[in-house]
N, C-alpha and C positions, 0 to 999 in steps of 0.2 A: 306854930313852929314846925318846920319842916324835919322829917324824920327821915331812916332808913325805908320804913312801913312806907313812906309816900312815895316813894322812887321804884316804878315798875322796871321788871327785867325783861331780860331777853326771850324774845316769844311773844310779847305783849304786841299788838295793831298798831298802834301810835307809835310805835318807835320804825317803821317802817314805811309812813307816812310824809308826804313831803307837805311841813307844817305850812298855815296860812298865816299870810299877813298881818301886822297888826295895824290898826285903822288910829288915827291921829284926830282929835286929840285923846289920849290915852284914858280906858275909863279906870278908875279907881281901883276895879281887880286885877288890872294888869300892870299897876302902880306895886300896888302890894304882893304880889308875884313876885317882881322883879327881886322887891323889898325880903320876901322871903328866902327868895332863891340865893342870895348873898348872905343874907344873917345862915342857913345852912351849912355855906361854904367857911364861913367864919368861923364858926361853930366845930366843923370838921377840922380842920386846922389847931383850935385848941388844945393839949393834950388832957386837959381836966371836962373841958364839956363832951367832947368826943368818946371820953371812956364813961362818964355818968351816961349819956344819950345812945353811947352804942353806935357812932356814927365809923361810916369809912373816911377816909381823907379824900378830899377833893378839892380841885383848882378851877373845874369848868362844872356846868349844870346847866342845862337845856330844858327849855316846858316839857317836849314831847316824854322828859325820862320821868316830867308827876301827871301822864297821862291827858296833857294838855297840849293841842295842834296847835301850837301859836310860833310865829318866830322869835323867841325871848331865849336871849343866853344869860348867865350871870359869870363874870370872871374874879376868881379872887387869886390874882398869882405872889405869893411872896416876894420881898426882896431879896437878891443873889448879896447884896449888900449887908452883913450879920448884926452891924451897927445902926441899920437902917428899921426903924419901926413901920414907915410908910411900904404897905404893899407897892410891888410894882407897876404892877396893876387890878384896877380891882372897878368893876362897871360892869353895867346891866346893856345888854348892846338888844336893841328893837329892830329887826328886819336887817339884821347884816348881814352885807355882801362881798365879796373877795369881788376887787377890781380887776388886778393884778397880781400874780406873782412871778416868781424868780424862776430861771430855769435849774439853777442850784436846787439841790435835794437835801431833805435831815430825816433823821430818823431817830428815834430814842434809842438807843441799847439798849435797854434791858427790856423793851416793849411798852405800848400801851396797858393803861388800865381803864375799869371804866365803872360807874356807881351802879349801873343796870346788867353788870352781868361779875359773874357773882365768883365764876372761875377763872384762873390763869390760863391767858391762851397765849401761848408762845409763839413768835414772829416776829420780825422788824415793819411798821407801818410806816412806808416810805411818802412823804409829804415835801410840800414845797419849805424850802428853807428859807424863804420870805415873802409876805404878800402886803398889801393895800389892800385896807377894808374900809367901807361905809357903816353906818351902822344909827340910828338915831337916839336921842337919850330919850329917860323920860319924860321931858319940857317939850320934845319934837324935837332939835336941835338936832340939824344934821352934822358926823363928826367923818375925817377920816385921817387913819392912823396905818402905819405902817410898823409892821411887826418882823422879829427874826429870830430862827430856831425853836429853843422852848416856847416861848407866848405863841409863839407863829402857828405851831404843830398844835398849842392847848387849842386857839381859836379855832381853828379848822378841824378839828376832834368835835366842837360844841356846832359848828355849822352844819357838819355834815347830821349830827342829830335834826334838827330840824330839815335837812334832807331826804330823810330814812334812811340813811347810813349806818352801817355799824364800822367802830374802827378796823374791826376782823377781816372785813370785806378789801380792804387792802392788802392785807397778808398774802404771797405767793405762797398756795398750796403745795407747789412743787418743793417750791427752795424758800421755806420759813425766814430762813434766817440769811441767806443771800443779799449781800447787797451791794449792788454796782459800784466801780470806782469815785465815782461823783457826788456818791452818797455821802454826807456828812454825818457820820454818829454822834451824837450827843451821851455823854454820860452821866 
């Protein structure tokens, strides 16, 4: 089981790294990767395991943040629906890629966060407010989905990790919290 202890922070090499490929057909550790990287995010989510395990909450999880160059995200997003027990999204995405996106803008209010770095850093991280991604499962099975806002902005938070991105790195130094007319804030 995947812990806080397995999720390196900021400063770590691998998170600066633009991850490798994963090769098809998938070998077993990267089956159970996937497998664990969601059972974590589930787990996170809980308010009873989360507080026994000590976890932060999280929605996205990328290899690179348990010190592994591979392109493997895992997403586990709630449903906005309070009656709805099915996440609204929840999969393991192998080598995904932004096709397209929107020339619309979103951005969270209150900021990103992120499981590898461990302090509040205040800014608006201005991303596209819709994209088309590719992504393959774990069977191979190539899929592509188009996302908007929240999921849009989760996915591309987890992409840019296997980038060597950090969300930070979009922040305007100058004007943190500035954001164009065009910009759509999410609350």
């Amino acid at each position: 089981m995947i812990t806080m202890e397995d999720i390196v922070r900021e400063g770590h090499p691998v998170l600066r790294e633009v991850a490798k490929e994963v090769a098809f057909p998938l070998s077993q550790e990267d089956i159970e990767l996937g497998e664990k990287m969601t059972e974590f995010l589930k787990n996170s989510q809980d308010p009873v395991l989360s507080e026994k395990y000590g976890l932060r909450g999280g929605v996205g999880l990328a290899a690179p943040q348990l010190a592994i160059s591979k392109r493997i995200i895992a997403i586990e997003i709630p449903s906005m629906d309070e009656d709805s027990e099915e996440p609204f999204l929840s999969t393991v995405m192998y080598n995904p890629k932004v096709l397209s996106h929107s020339v619309q803008r979103a951005a969270i209010e209150e900021g990103e966060g992120c499981l590898s770095v461990d302090r509040h850093v205040p800014g608006l991280v201005i991303r596209n407010a819709k994209i088309s991604i590719s992504y393959q499962t774990a069977e191979g099975e190539t899929k592509k989905i188009r996302l908007r806002n929240y999921p849009a902005i989760v996915v591309q938070h987890e992409i840019d990790h296997i980038n060597g991105v950090m969300f930070y790195d979009h922040i305007d130094q100058e004007r943190p919290n500035y954001a164009p007319d065009d910009v759509v804030l999410l609350g």
